[in-house]
C-alpha positions in Angstrom: 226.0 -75.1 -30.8 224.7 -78.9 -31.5 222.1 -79.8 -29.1 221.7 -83.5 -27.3 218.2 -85.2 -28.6 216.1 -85.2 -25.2 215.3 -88.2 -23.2 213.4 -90.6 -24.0 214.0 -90.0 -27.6 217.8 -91.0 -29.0 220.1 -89.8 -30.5 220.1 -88.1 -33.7 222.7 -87.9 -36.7 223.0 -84.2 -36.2 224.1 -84.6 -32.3 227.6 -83.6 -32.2 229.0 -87.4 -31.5 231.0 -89.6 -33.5 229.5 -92.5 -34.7 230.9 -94.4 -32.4 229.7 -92.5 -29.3 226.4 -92.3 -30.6 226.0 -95.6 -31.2 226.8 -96.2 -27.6 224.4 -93.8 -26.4 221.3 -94.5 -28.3 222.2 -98.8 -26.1 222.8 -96.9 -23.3 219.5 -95.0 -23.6 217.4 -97.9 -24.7 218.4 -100.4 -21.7 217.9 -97.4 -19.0 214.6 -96.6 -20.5 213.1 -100.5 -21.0 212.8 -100.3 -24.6 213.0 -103.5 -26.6 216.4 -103.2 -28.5 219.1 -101.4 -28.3 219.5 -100.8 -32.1 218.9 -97.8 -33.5 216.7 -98.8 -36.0 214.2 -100.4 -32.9 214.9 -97.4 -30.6 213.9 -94.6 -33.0 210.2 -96.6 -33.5 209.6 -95.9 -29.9 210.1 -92.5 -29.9 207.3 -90.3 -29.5 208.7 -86.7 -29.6 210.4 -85.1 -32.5 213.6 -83.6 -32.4 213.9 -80.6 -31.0 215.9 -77.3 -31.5 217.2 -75.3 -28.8 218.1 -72.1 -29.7 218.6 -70.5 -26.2 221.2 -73.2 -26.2 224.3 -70.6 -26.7 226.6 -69.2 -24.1 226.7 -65.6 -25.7 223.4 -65.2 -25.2 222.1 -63.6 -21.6 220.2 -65.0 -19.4 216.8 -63.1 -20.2 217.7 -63.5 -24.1 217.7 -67.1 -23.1 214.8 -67.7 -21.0 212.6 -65.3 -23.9 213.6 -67.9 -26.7 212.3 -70.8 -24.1 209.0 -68.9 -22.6 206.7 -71.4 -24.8 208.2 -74.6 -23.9 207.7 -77.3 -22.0 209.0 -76.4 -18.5 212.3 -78.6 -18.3 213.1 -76.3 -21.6 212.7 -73.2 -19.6 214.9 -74.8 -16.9 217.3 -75.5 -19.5 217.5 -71.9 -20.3 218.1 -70.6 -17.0 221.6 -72.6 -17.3 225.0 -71.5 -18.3 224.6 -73.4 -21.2 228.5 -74.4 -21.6 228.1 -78.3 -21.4 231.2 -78.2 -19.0 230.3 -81.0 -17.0 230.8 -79.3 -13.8 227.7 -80.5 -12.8 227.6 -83.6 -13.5 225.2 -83.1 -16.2 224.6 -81.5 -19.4 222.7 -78.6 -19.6 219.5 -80.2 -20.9 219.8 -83.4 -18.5 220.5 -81.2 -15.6 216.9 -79.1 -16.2 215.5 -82.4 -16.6 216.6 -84.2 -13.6 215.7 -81.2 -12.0 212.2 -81.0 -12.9 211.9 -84.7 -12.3 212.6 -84.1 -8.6 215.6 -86.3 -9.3 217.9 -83.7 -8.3 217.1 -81.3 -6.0 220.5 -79.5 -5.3 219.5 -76.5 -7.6 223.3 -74.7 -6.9 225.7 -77.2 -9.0 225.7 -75.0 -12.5 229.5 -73.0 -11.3 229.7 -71.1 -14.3 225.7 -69.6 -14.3 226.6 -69.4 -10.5 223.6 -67.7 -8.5 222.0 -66.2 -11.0 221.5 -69.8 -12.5 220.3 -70.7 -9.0 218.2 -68.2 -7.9 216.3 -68.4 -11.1 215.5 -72.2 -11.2 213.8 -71.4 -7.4 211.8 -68.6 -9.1 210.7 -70.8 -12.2 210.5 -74.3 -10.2 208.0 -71.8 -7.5 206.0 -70.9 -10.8 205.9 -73.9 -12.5 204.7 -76.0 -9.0 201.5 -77.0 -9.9 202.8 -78.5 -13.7 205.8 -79.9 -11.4 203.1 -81.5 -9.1 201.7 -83.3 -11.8 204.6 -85.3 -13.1 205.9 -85.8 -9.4 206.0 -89.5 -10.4 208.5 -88.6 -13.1 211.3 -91.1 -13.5 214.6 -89.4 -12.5 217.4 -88.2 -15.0 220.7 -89.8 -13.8 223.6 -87.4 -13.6 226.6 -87.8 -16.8 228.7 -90.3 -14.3 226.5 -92.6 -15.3 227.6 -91.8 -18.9 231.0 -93.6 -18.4 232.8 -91.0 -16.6 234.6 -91.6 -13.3 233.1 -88.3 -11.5 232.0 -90.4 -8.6 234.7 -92.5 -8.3 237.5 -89.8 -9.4 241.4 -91.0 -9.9 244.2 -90.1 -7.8 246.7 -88.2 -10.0 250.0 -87.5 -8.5 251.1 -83.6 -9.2 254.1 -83.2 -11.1 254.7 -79.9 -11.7 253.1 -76.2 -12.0 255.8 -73.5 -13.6 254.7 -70.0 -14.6 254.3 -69.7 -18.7 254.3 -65.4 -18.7 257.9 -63.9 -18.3 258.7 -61.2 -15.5 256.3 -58.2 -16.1 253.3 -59.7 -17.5 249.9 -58.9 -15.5 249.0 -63.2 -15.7 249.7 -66.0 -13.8 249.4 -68.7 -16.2 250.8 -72.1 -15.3 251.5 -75.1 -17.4 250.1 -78.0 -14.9 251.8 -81.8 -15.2 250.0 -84.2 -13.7 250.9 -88.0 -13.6 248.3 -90.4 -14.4 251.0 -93.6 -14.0 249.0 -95.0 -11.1 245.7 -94.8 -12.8 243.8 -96.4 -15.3 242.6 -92.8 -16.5 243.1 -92.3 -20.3 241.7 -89.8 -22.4 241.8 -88.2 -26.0 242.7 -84.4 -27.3 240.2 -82.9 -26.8 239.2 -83.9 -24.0 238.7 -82.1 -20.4 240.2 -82.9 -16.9 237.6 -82.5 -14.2 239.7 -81.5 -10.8 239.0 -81.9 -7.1 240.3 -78.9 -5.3 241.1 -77.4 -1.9 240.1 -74.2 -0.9 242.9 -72.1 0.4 244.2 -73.0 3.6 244.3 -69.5 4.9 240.5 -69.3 4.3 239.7 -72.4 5.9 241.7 -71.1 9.2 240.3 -67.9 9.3 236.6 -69.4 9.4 237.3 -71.7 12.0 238.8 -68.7 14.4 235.8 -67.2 13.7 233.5 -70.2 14.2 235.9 -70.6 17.1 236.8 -74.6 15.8 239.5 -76.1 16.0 239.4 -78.0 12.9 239.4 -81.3 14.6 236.2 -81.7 15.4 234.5 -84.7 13.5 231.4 -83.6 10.9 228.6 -85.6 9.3 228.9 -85.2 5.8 227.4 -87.2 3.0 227.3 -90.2 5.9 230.5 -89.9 6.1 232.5 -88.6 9.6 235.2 -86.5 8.4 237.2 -83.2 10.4 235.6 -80.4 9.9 239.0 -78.9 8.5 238.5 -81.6 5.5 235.1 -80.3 5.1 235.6 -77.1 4.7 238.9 -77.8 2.7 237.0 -80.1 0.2 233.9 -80.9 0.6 231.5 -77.7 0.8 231.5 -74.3 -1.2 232.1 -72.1 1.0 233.5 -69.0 -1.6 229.8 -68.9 -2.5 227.6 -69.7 0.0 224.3 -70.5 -1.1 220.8 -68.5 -0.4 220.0 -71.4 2.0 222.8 -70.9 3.9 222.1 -67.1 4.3 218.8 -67.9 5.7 220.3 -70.2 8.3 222.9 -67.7 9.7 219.6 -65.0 9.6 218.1 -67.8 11.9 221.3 -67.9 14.1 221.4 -64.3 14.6 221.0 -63.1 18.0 220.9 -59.6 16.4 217.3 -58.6 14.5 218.6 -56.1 12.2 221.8 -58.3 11.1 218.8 -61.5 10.7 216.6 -58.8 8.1 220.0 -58.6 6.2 221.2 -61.8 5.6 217.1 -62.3 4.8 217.8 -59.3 2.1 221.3 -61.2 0.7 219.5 -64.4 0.4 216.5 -62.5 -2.0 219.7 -61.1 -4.3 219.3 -57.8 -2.2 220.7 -55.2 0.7 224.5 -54.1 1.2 226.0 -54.0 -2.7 229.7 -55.1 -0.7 228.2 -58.2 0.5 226.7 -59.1 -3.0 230.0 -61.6 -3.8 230.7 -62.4 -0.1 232.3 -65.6 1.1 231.3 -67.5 4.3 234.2 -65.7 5.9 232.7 -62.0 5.0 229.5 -63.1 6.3 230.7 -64.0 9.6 232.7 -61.2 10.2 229.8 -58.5 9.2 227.2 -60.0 11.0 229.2 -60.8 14.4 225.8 -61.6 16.3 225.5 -65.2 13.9 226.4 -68.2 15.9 225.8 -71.1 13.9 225.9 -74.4 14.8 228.6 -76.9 12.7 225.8 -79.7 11.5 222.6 -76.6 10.1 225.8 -75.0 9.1 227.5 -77.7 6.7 224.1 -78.9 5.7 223.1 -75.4 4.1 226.1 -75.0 2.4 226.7 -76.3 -1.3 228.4 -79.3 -1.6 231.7 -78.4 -3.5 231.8 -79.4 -7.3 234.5 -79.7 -9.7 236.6 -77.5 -11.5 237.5 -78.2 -15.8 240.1 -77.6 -17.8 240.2 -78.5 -21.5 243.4 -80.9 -21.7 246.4 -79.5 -22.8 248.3 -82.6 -24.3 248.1 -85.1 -26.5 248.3 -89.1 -24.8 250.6 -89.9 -28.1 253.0 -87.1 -27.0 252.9 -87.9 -23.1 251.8 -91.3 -22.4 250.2 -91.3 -18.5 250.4 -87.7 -18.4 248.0 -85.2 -18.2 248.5 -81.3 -18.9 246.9 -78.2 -18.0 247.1 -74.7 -18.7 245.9 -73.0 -15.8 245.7 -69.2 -15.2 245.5 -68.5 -11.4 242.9 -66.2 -10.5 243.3 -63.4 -7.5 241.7 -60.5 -6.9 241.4 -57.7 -4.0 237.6 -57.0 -2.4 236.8 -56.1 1.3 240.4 -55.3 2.3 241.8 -59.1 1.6 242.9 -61.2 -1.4 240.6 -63.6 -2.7 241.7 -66.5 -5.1 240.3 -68.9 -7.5 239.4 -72.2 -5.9 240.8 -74.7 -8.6 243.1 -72.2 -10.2 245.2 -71.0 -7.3 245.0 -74.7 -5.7 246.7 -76.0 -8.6 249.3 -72.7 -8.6 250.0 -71.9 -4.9 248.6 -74.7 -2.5 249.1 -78.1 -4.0 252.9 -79.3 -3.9 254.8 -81.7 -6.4 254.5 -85.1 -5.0 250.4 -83.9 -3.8 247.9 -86.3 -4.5 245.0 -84.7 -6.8 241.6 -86.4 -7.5 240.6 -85.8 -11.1 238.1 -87.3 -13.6 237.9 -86.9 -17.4 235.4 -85.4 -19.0 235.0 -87.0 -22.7 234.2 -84.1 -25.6 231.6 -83.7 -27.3 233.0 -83.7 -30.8 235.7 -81.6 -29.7 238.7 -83.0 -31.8 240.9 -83.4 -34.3 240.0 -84.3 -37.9 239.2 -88.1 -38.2 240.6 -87.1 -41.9 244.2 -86.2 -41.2 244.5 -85.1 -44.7 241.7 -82.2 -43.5 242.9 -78.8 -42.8 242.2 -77.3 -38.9 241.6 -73.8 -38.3 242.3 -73.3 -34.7 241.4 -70.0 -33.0 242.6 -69.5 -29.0 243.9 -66.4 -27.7 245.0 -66.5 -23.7 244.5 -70.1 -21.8 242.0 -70.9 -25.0 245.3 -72.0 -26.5 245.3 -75.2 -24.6 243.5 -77.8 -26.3 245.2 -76.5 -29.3 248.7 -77.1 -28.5 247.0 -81.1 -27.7 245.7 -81.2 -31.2 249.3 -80.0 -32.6 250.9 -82.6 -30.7 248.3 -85.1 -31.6 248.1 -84.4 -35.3 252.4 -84.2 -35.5 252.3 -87.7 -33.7 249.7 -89.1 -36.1 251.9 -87.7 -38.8 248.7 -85.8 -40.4 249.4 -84.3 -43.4 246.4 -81.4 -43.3 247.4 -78.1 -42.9 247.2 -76.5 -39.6 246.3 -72.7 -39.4 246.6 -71.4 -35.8 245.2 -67.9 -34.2 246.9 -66.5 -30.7 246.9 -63.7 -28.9 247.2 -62.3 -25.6 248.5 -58.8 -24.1 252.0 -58.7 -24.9 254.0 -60.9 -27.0 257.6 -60.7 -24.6 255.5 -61.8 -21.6 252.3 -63.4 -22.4 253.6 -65.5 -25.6 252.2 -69.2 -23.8 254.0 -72.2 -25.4 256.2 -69.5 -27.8 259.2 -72.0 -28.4 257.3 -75.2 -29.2 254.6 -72.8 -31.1 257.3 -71.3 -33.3 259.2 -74.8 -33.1 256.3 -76.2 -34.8 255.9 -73.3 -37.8 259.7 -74.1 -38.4 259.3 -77.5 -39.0 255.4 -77.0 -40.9 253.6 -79.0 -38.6 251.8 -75.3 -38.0 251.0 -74.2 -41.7 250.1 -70.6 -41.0 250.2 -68.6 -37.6 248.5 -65.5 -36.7 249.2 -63.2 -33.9 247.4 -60.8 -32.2 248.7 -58.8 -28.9 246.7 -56.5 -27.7 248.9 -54.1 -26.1 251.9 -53.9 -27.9 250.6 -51.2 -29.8 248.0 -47.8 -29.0 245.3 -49.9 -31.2 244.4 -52.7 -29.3 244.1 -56.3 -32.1 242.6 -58.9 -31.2 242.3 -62.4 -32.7 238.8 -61.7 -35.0 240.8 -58.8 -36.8 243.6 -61.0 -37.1 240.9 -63.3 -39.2 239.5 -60.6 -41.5 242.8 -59.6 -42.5 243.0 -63.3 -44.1 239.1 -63.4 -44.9 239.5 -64.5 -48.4 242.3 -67.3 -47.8 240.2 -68.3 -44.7 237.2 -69.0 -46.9 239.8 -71.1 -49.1 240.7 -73.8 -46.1 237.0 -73.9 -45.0 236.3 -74.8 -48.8 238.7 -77.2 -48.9 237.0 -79.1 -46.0 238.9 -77.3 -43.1 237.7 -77.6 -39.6 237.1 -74.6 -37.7 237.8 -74.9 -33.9 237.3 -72.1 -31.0 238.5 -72.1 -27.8 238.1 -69.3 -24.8 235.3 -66.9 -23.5 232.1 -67.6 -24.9 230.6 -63.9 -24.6 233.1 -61.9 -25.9 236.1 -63.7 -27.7 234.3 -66.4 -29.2 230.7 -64.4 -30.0 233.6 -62.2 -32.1 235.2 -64.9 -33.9 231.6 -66.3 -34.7 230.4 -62.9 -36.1 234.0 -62.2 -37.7 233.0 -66.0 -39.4 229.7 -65.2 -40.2 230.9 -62.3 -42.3 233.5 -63.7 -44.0 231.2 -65.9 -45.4 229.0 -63.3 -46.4 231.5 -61.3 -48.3 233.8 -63.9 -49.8 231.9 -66.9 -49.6 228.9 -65.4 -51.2 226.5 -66.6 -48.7 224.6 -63.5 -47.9 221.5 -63.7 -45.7 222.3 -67.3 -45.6 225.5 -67.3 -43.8 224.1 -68.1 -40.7 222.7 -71.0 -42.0 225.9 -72.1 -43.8 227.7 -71.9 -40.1 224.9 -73.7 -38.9 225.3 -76.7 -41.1 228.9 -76.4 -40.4 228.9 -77.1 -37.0 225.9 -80.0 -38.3 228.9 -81.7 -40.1 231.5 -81.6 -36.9 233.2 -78.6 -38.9 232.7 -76.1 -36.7 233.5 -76.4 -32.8 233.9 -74.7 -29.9 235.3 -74.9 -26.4 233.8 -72.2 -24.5 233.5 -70.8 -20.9 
């Protein structure tokens, strides 16, 4: 993936920006920082540090692959590579600017990257404790300002109005996927394909009530949180994470346990250790195995995680539904320890939230993440299951913007009666050739299981014809497997029918250089 030039040096031509955004940035950058202009030209003189390559910068790699390609660098770098390394926003950084306001000392919550989860946390406490003495030294570091700052309304998030949130599988598929309408009418919130909608969600109710029986609340009892005086039900609801409680908040219910041996275990949990059940326990689990913990409300709250956002990639195009937004949502619910558990933003938006509910969202602008600026270009668009999403915006947009580039399309999922998302408009669109060429892949209609990345190497060498004529390639899905397929599957098509040989990977590289090749990975 493109990387983001660090602060204090701008932004380069390679960053994956348009023009327009990067000319915006490289102002942006130059007022925050005091330099004397806000041009380009003015603001590249003052830099002092080359650009820089991050090559632990890609979410297929693991976490050890990543911090081994780091080991030599400066230590905000190594921080860097301890994150997910998605860009999703979640945060309310980037990856780079997170590591940096991090090491800066101008964020100190080290528990905000959702998708690297604890194993992004626990290893920024284990490089931040060896890197104290270099940290010491820069103590008077400016700090790194979080991507609200960047224009988005994170901070200061919109209240959408729920429309709708109807099932997309038929009867006897093993999803839950919704299609989520939202109405933006009320709001000045715009945004463009491609785009993603940051959500504030509720945990589920059920949850909430079961850990104030056991906390023996009521609910009604007013918190301090964030210097504000809210119920404590509306904390727990919305405010802290309590699905994942943090390390810190292990340690405080070892310190409110009246019980020695239940204190050495909740000491164990914290250092990643002791009962292998417990490894993925909520706050709930936690209270009910260690029944000696009495915690009071205020240590409690304050060692929690403060709760942060969930993303979606948009799934509509503003042309096609003006002060709407869309989703495509697949609720997540699982079994473990006896009970159901469900995914904070996903099952909010499926099960608890109502039509008529008020939802706080934000958007999160791409980076690069489009359409063709050339609607005479050709778009490759690769996105099996909910990957399908910003897809069926860029359909919309392009048909709205009456583009006359081809558009090649690649979906898949487990069976095509149930799991076929948006079939009707999909195949509405190939009837009409708004979609050029569609590809299909279900995995379990058949003994052999196909997937996407075969779908592509059965069409290798008219593939390689689009990309030659100037095609965009776009990916969208799960960056470890699906899409570190597809990018092999590209790699050696261009290998074999593009000729490139050894030198493929630097052909995909200057690709995704030239806003060819994208992706929109979690």
């Amino acid at each position: 993936m493109n990387a983001i030039t660090p602060i204090p040096s701008l932004i380069p031509d390679n960053a994956p920006f348009s023009s327009e955004q990067r000319a915006w940035l490289n102002g942006f950058f130059a007022a925050y920082l005091g330099i004397d202009g806000a041009t380009t030209s003015t603001a590249e003189s003052a830099s002092t540090e080359p650009d820089e390559d991050f090559p632990w910068h890609d979410a297929a790699l693991t976490l050890a692959e990543r911090l081994e390609l780091a080991q030599d660098r400066k230590p905000e770098r190594r921080l860097m590579a301890a994150m997910a390394q998605l860009d999703c926003g979640q945060c309310g950084y980037l990856c780079q600017t997170y590591a940096e306001a991090v090491w800066s000392g101008g964020e100190a919550d080290l528990g905000r990257c959702v998708p690297g989860g604890k194993e992004t946390q626990r290893k920024l406490k284990e490089l931040l404790a060896g890197l104290v003495e270099e940290r010491g030294a820069r103590a008077g570091a400016p700090a790194v300002k979080a991507s609200g700052t960047l224009g988005f309304s994170r901070d200061r998030p919109a209240l959408a109005t729920l429309v709708d949130s109807y099932p997309l599988n038929r009867p006897g598929s093993e999803k839950d996927v919704r299609h989520v309408v939202l109405d933006l009418s009320t709001t000045d919130v715009t945004y463009e394909a491609g785009d993603s909608l940051g959500v504030f969600a509720r945990k589920n109710p059920l949850l909430v009530q079961s850990v104030l029986d056991r906390l023996g609340a009521s609910g009604e009892e007013m918190v301090a949180c964030d210097g504000e005086a809210l119920p404590l039900r509306q904390v727990l609801l919305s405010k802290v994470d309590i699905a994942r409680p943090s390390d810190e908040s292990m340690l405080f219910l070892a310190e409110r346990a009246f019980d020695g041996e239940e204190a050495l275990q909740l000491q164990a949990l914290a250092r990643g250790e002791g009962r292998p059940e417990l490894a993925d326990a909520d706050l709930l689990d936690l209270l009910m195995a260690f029944p000696s913990v009495m915690p009071s409300l205020p240590g409690l709250l304050k060692s929690l995680d403060r709760l942060q956002p969930r993303l979606y990639s948009i799934a509509s195009s503003p042309k096609a539904h003006p002060r709407e937004v869309h989703l495509t949502v697949s609720a997540v619910r699982w079994d473990s320890n006896e009970r159901q558990r469900t995914g904070i933003g996903s099952c909010y938006l499926a099960d608890f939230a109502r039509p008529g509910d008020v939802v706080p969202v934000f958007v999160q602008k791409s980076h690069g993440f489009a359409p063709p600026a050339d609607d005479s270009l050709p778009a490759i668009m690769v996105g099996p299951g909910t990957g399908i999403a910003p897809f069926r915006a860029f359909l919309e947009e392009r048909e709205a913007r009456g583009a006359k580039g081809p558009n090649w399309l690649f979906f898949g999922d487990q069976k095509c009666a149930n799991d076929f998302l948006y079939e009707d408009q999909i195949l509405d669109w190939q009837r009409r050739g708004v979609l050029t060429r569609l590809d299909l892949a279900f995995s379990r209609d058949q003994a052999e299981k196909i997937y996407v990345q075969q779908r592509m190497h059965e069409n290798a060498a008219e593939l390689w014809q689009w990309l030659e004529a100037g095609a965009h390639f776009y990916v969208c899905g799960d960056a470890k497997r699906m899409a570190k397929d597809v990018e092999d599957t590209l790699l050696a098509i261009a290998a074999e029918h593009g000729g490139k040989g050894d030198s493929a990977r630097a052909w995909l590289d200057s690709l995704a250089k030239a806003g060819r090749y994208q992706r929109d990975v979690y």
